[in-house]
PADOGU-616824 format. One record per residue (C-alpha): residue number from 1; residue in three letters; y, x, z. Coordinates in Angstrom, 1 decimal. Example, Ala and Ser with C-alpha at 12.3 -4.5 7.8 and 13.67 -1.06 7.14 Angstrom:
PADOGU-616824
<1 'ALA' <-4.5 12.3 7.8>>,
<2 'SER' <-1.1 13.7 7.1>>,
end
This chain:
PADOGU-616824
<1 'UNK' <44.3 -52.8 -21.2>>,
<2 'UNK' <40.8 -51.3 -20.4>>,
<3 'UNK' <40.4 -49.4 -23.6>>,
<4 'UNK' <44.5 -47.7 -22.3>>,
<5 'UNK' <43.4 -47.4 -18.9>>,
<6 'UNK' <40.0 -45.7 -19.5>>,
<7 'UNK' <41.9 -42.3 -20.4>>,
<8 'UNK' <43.9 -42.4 -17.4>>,
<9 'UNK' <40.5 -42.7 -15.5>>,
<10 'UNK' <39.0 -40.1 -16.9>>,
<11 'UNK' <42.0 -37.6 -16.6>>,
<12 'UNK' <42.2 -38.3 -12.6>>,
<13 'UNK' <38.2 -37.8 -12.2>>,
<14 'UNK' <38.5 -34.6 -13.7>>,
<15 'UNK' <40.2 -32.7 -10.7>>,
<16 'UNK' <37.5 -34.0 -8.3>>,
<17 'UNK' <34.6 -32.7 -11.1>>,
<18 'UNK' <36.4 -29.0 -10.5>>,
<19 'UNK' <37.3 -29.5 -7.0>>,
<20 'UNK' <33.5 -30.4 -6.2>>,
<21 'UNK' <32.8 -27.3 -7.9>>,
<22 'UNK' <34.9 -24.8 -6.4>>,
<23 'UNK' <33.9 -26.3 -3.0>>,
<24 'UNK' <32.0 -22.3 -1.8>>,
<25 'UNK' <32.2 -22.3 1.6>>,
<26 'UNK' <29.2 -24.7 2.3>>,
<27 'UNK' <27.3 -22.9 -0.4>>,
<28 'UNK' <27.6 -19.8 0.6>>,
<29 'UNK' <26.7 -20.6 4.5>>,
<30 'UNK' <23.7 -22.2 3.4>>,
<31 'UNK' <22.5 -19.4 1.1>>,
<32 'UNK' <22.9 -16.9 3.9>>,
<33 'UNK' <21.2 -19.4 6.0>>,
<34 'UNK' <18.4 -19.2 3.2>>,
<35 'UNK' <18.5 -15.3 3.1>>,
<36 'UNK' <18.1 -15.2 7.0>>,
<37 'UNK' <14.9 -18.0 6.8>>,
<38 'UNK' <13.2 -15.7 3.8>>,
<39 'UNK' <14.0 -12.4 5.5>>,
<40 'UNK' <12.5 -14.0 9.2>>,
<41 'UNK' <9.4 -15.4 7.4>>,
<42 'UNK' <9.1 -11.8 5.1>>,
<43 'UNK' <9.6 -10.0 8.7>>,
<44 'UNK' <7.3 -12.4 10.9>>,
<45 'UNK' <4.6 -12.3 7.9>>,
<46 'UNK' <4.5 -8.1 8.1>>,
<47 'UNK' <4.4 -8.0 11.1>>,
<48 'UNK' <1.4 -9.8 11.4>>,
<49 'UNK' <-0.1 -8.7 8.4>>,
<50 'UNK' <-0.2 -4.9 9.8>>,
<51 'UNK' <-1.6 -7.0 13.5>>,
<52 'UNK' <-4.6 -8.4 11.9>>,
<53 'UNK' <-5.3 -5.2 9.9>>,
<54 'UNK' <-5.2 -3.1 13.3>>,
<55 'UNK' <-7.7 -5.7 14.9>>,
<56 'UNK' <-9.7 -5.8 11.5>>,
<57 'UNK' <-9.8 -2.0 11.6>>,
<58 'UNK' <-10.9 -1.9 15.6>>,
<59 'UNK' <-14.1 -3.9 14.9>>,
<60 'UNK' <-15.0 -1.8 12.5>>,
<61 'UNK' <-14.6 1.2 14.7>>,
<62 'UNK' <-15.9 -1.1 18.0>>,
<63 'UNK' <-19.2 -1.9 15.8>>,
<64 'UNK' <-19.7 1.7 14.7>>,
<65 'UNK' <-19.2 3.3 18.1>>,
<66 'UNK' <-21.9 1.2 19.8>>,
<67 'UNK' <-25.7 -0.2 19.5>>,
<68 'UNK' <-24.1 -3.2 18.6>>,
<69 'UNK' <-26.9 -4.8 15.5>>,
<70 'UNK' <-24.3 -7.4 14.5>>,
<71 'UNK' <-22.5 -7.0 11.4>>,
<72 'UNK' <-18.7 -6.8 11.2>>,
<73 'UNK' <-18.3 -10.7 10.3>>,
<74 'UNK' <-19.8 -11.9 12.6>>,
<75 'UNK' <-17.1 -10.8 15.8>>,
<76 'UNK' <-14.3 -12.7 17.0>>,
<77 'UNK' <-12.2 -10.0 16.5>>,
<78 'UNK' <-12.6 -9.5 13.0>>,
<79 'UNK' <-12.3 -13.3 12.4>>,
<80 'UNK' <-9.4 -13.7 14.5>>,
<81 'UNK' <-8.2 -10.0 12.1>>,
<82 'UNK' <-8.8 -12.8 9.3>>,
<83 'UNK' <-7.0 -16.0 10.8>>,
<84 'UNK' <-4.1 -13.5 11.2>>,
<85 'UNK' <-4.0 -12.5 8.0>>,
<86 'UNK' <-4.2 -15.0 6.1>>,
<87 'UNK' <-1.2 -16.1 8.2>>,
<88 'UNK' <0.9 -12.8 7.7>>,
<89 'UNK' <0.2 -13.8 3.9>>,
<90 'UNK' <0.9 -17.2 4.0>>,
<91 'UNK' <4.5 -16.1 5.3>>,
<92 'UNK' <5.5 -13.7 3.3>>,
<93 'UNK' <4.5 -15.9 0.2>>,
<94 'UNK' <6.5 -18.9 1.3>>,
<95 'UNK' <9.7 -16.5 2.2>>,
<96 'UNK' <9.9 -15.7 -1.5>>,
<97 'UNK' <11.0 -19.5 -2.3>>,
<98 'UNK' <14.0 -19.2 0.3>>,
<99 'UNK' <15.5 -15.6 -0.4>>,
<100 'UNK' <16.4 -13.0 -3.6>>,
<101 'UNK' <13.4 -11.2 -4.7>>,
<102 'UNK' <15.7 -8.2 -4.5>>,
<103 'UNK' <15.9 -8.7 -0.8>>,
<104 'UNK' <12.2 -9.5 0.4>>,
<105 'UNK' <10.6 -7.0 -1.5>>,
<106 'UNK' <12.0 -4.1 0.8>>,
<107 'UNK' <11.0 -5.8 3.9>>,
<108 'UNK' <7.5 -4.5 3.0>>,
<109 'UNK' <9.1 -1.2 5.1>>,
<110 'UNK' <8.4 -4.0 8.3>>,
<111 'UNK' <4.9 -3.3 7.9>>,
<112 'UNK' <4.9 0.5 8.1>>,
<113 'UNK' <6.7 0.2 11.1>>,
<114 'UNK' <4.0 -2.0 13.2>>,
<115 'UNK' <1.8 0.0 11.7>>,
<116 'UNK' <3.1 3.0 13.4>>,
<117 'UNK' <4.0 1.2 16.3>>,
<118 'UNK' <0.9 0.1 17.4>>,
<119 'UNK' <-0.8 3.7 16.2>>,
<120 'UNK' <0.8 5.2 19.2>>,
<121 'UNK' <0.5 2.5 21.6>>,
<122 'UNK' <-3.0 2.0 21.1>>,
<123 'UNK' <-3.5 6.0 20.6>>,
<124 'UNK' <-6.4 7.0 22.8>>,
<125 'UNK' <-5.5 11.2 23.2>>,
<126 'UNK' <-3.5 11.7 26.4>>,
<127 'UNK' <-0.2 13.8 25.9>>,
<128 'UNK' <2.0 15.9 28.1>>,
<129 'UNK' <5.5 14.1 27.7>>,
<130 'UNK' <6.5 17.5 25.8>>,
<131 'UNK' <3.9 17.1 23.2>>,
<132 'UNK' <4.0 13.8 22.4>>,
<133 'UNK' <7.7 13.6 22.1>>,
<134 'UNK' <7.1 17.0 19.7>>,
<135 'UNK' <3.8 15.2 17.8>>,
<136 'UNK' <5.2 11.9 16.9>>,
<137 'UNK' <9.1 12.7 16.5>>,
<138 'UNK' <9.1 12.5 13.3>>,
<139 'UNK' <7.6 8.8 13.7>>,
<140 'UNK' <10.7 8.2 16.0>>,
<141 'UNK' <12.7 9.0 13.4>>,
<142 'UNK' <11.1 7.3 10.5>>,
<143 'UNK' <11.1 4.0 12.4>>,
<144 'UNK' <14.4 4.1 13.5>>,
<145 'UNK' <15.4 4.9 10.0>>,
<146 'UNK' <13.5 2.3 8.7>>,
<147 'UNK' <14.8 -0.4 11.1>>,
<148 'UNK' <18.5 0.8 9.8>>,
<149 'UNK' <17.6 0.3 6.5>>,
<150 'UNK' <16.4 -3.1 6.6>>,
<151 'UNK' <19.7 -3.9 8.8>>,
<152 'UNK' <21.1 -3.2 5.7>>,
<153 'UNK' <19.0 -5.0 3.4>>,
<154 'UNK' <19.2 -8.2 5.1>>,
<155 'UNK' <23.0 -7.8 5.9>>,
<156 'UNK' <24.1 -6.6 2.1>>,
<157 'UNK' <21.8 -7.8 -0.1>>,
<158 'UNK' <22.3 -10.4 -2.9>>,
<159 'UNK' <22.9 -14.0 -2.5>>,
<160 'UNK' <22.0 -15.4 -5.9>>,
<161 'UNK' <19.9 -18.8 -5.0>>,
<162 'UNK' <18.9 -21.7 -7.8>>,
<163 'UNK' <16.7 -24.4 -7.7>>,
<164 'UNK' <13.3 -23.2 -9.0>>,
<165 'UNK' <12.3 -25.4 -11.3>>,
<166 'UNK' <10.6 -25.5 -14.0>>,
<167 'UNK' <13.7 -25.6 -16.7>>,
<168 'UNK' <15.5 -22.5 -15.1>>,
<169 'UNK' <12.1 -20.3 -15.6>>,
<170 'UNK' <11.5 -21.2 -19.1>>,
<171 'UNK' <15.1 -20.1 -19.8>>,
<172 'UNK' <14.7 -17.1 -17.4>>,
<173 'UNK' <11.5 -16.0 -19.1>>,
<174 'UNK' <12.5 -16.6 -22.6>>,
<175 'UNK' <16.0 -14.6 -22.4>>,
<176 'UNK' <16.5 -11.7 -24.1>>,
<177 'UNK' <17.3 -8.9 -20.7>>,
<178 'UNK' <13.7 -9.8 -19.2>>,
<179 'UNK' <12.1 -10.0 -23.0>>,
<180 'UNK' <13.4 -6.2 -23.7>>,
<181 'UNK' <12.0 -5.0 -20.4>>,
<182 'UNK' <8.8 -6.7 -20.7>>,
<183 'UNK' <8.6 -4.9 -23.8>>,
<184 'UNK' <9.7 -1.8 -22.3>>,
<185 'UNK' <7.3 -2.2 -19.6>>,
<186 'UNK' <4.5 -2.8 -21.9>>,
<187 'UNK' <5.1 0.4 -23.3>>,
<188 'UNK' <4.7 2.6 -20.5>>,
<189 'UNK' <1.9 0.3 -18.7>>,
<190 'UNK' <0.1 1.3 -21.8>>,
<191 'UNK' <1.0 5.3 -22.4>>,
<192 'UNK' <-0.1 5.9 -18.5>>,
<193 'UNK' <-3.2 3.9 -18.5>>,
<194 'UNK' <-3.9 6.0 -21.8>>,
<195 'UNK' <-3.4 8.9 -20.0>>,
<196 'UNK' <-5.4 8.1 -17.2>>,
<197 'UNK' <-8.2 6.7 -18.9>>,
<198 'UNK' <-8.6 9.1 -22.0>>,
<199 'UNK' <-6.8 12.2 -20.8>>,
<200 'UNK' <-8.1 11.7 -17.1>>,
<201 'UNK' <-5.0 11.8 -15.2>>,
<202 'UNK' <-5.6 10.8 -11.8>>,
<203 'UNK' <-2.6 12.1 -10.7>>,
<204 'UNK' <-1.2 10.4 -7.9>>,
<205 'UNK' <2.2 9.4 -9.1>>,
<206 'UNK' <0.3 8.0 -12.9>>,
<207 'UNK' <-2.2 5.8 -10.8>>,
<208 'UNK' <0.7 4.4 -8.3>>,
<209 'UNK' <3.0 3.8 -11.2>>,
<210 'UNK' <0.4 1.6 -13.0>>,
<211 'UNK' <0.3 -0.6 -9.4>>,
<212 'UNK' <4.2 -0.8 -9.6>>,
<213 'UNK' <4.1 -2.0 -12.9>>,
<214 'UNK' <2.0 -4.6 -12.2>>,
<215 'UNK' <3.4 -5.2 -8.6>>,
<216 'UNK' <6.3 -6.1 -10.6>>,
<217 'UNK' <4.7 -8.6 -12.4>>,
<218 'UNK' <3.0 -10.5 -9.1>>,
<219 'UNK' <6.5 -10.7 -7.2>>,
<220 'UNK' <8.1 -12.3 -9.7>>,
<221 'UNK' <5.1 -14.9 -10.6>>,
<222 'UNK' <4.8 -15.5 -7.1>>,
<223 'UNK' <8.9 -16.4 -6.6>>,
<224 'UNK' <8.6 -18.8 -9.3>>,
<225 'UNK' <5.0 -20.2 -7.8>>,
<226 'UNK' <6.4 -20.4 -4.5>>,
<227 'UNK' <9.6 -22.0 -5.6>>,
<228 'UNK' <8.3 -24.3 -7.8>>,
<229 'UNK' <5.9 -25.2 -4.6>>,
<230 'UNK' <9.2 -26.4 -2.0>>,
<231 'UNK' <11.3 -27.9 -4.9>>,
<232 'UNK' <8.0 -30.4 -5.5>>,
<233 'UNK' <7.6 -30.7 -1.3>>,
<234 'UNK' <11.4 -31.6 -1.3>>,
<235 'UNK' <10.6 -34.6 -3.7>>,
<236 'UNK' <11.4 -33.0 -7.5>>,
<237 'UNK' <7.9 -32.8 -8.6>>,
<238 'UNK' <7.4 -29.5 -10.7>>,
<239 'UNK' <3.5 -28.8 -11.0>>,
<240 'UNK' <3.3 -30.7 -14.1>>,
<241 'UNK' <5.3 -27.8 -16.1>>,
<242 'UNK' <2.7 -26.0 -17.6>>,
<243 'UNK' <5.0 -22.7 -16.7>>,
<244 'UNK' <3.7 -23.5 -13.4>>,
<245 'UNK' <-0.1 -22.3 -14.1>>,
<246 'UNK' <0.9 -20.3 -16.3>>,
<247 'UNK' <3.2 -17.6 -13.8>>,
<248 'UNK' <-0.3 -19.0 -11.1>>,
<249 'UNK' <-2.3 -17.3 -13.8>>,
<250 'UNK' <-0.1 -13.9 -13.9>>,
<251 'UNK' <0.1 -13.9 -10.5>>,
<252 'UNK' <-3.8 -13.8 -9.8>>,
<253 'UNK' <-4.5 -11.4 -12.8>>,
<254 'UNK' <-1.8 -9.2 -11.8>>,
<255 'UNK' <-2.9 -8.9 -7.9>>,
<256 'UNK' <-6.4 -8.2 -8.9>>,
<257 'UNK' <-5.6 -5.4 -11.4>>,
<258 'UNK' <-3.6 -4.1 -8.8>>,
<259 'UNK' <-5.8 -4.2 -6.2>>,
<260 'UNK' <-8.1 -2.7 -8.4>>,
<261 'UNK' <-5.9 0.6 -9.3>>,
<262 'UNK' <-5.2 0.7 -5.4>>,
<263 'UNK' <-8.6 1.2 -4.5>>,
<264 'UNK' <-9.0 3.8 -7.1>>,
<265 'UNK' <-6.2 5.2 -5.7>>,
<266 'UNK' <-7.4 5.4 -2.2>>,
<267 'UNK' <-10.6 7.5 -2.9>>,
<268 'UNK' <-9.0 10.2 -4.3>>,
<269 'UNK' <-6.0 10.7 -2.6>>,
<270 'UNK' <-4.6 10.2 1.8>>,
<271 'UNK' <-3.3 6.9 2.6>>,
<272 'UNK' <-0.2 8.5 4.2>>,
<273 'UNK' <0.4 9.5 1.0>>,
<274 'UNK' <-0.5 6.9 -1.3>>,
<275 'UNK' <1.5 4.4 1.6>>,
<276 'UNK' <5.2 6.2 1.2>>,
<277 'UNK' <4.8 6.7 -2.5>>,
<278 'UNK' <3.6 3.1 -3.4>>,
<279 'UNK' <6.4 1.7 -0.9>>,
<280 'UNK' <9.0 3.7 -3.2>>,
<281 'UNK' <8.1 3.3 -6.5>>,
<282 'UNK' <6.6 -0.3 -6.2>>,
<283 'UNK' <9.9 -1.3 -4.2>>,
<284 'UNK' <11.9 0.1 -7.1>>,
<285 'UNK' <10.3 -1.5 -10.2>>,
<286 'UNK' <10.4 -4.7 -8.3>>,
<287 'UNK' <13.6 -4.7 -7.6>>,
<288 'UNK' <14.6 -3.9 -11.3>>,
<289 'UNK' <12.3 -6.7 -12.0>>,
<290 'UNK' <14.0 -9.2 -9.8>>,
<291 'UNK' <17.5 -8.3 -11.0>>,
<292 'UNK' <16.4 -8.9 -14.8>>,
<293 'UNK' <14.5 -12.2 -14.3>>,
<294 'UNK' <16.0 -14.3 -11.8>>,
<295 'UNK' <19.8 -11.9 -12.2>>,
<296 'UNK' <19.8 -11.3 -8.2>>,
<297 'UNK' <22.7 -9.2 -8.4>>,
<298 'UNK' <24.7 -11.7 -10.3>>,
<299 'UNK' <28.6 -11.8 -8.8>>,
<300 'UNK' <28.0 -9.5 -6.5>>,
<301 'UNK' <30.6 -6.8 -6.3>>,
<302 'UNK' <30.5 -3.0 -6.2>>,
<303 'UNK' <30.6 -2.7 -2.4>>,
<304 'UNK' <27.4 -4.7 -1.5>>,
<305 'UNK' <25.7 -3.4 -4.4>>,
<306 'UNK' <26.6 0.5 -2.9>>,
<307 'UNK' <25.5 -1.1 0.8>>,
<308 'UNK' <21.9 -2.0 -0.6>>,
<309 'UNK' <21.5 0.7 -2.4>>,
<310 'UNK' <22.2 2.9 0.2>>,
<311 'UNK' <19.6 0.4 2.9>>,
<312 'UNK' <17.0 1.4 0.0>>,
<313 'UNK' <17.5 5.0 -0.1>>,
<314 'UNK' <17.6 5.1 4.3>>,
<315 'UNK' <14.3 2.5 4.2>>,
<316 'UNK' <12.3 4.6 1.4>>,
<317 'UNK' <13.3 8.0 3.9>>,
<318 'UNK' <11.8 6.2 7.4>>,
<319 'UNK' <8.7 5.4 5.2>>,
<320 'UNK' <7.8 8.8 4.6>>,
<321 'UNK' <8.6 10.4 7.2>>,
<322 'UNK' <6.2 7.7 9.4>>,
<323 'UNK' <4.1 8.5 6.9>>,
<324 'UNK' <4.1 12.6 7.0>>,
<325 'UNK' <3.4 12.2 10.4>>,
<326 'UNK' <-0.2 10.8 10.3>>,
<327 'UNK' <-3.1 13.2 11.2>>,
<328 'UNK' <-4.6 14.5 8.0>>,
<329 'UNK' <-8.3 13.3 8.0>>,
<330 'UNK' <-10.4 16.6 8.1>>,
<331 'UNK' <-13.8 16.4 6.3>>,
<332 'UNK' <-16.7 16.4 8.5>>,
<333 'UNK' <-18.8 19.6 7.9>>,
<334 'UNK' <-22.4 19.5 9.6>>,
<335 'UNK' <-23.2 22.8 8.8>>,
<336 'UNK' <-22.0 26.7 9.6>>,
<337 'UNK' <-21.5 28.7 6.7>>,
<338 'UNK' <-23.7 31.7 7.7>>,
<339 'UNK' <-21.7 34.0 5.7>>,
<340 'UNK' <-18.4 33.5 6.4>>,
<341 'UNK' <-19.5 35.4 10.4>>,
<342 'UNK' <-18.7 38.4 10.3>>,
<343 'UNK' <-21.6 40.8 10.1>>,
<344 'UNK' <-23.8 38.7 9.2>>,
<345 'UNK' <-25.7 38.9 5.3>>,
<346 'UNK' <-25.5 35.9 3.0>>,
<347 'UNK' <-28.3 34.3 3.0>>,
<348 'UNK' <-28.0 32.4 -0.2>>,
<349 'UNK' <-27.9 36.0 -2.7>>,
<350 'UNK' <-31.6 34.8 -3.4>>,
<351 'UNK' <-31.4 31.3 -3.5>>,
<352 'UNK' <-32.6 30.5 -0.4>>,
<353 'UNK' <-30.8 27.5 1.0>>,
<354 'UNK' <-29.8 27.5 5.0>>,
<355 'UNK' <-30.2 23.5 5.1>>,
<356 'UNK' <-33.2 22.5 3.5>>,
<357 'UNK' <-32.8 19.0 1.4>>,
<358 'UNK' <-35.9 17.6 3.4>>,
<359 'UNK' <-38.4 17.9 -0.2>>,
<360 'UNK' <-41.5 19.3 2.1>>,
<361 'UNK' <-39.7 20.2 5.5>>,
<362 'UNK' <-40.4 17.8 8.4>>,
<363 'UNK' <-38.5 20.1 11.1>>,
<364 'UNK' <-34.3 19.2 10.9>>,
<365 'UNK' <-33.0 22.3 10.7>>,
<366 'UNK' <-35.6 24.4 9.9>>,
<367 'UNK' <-35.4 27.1 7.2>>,
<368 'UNK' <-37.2 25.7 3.8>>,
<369 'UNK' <-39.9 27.3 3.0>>,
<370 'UNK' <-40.9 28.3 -0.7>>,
<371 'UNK' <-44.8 28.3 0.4>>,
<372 'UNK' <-47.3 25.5 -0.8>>,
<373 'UNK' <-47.8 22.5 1.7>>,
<374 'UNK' <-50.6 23.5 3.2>>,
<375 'UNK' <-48.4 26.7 4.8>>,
<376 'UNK' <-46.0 24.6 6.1>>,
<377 'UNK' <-45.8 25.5 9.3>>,
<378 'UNK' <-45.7 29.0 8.7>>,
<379 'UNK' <-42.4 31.3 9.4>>,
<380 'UNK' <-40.4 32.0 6.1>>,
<381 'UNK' <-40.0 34.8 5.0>>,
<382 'UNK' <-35.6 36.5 5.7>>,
<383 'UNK' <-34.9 39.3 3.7>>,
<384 'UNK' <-32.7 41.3 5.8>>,
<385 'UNK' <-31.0 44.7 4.9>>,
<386 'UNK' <-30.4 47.5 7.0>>,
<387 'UNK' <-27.2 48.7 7.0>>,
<388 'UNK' <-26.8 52.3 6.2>>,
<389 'UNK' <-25.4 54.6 8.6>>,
<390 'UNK' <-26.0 57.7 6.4>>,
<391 'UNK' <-24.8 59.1 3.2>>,
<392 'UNK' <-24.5 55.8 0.1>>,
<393 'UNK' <-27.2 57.5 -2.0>>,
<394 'UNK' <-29.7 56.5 0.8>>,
<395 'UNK' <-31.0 53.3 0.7>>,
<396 'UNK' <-33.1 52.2 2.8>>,
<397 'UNK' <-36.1 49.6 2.6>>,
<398 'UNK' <-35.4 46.4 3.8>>,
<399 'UNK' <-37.2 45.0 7.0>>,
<400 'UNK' <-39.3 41.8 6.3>>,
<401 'UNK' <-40.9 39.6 9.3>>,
<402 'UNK' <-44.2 39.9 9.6>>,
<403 'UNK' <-46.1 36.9 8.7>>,
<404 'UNK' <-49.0 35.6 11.4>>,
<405 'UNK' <-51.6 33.0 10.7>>,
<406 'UNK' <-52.1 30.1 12.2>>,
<407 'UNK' <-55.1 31.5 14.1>>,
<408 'UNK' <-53.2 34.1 16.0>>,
end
């Protein structure tokens, strides 16, 4: 009797095995309930990141404007730049364990925004209504682009969730998609930093490209880091997977590397420039990323895909122009170029320099004198040329300054 009833059994508990499965609705609310809790913490986490950078940014300025002996660390308002900071981080880390890679990695635009936000709030020049509608339009723009875009990111963009553990990353790294772009990757990490290393070439795009390569790499160690983090606060322990410290390792390598090719990047190029382009490219590569590891876009059909794609492309357009509208930092020059006046004759035909490099001079300013040390005081000597009025053939002597003693 039990061995003829146990098929029976197992025939009737297979329709509740597939209905529990095809069960979606509660799913799905809850995975857009996940998107909406990474995309708030990736929101809240730029926004305050660009906050504390602003307030970091005004000490500095605060400290160099005034008399003020104390060094940067040791104000409130850099500490409090700091607290922030570390906050702004702490939020945009932790919304990577709730949403799609795909999806937080755009939000990045958040940050531009505030940025440009609190530039002209806080801007100190006073401007007709004319000319400030005229100067920062393009800013307008941009931001309102920008906040379009990411209406679109957060309404279209993929809803691929699993459980971050330590099973699904070892299959997810070890599967053949992510293997052939690693390897692709690896490639052309290595062919630019050949060229920029052996064939010098700082160009812009080269150096940025290296930071979205390895960008790449630090969004998706830190997904699986932060993920593995909540799935082992939720009670299913996952730091003793050695994949753990492993994608903790990548994640701190990769950062510093990048940080390092940043700051590179930064002295030789603007940071308008080096903003809009690193937003775009990095934004791109990680997004390629995410889709081949974690397979974000997974079941998603054309129309969201299209929707996304087209956030990106309005996001990546309110970046720059925000970006093209920043003031271009002039160099400071200290000194007149004596013969770029008209009429006046170059002084350095014979050498002689206009700003002395202080070797024997003890007057700022003064001409430097070729004489012995003894002589210091005395006037140089200008060669200066008549100018000729008469026929070319004539030249005429030129007129020297009489040189007095120190007696008379």
């Amino acid at each position: 009797m039990e061995g003829g009833n146990s098929p029976n059994l197992q025939l009737q508990q297979l329709p509740l095995a597939t209905a529990a499965v095809s069960v979606q609705p509660h799913t799905d609310s809850f995975s857009y309930k996940e998107n909406l809790i990474g995309a708030l913490l990736a929101i809240f986490g730029h926004l305050v990141i660009s906050i504390a950078l602003n307030l970091q940014k005004y000490s500095h300025i605060r400290l160099a404007g005034s008399k003020d002996p104390r060094a940067y660390f040791k104000t409130k308002t850099w500490w409090c730049g700091l607290f922030l900071l570390v906050l702004g981080e702490l939020g945009v880390f932790s919304s990577y364990a709730f949403a799609p890679l795909s999806l937080i990695v755009p939000l990045s635009a958040v940050s531009v925004i505030a940025s440009a936000i609190i530039g002209i709030i806080f801007i100190k020049e006073k401007w007709k209504p004319k000319d400030f509608l005229r100067r920062y339009v393009l800013s307008f723009v941009g931001c309102g682009l920008a906040i379009v875009g990411t209406y679109l990111l957060i309404t279209f963009g993929p809803n691929s969730h699993e459980k971050m553990t330590g099973e699904n990353i070892t299959r997810h790294l070890v599967s053949w998609p992510f293997l052939l772009y690693m390897l692709v990757e690896i490639i052309v990490f290595c062919l630019l930093l050949y060229f920029y290393k052996e064939k010098n070439a700082n160009y812009i795009v080269v150096i940025l490209l290296l930071v979205a390569l390895l960008g790449s790499m630090t969004v998706v160690t830190v997904k699986a880091v932060a993920g593995m983090i909540v799935v082992s606060i939720q009670g299913n322990l996952q730091l003793d997977y050695p994949i753990f410290y492993i994608m903790l390792v990548c994640m701190i390598a990769t950062a510093i590397f990048q940080a390092t090719f940043l700051a590179q990047a930064s002295q030789l190029y603007d940071s308008s420039q080096i903003a809009s382009i690193s937003y775009i490219l990095s934004t791109t590569v990680a997004i390629t990323a995410g889709a081949t590891f974690y397979l974000d876009f997974t079941g998603e059909d054309v129309l969201h895909i299209c929707m996304f794609a087209l956030g990106c492309l309005i996001a990546f357009l309110g970046v720059f122009l925000i970006t093209r509208n920043r003031k271009r930092s002039v160099p400071f020059e200290p000194y007149i170029s004596m013969d770029a006046m008209p009429g006046m004759q170059n002084m350095h035909d014979k050498g002689i320099a206009v700003q002395p490099d202080l070797k024997a001079s003890f007057s700022y300013g003064a001409l430097e004198n070729n004489d012995n040390m003894p002589e210091i005081y005395t006037p140089a000597t200008l060669p200066i040329v008549q100018e000729q009025h008469g026929s070319k053939g004539i030249s005429a002597p030129p007129y020297r300054v009489l040189e007095h003693s120190k007696k008379e």
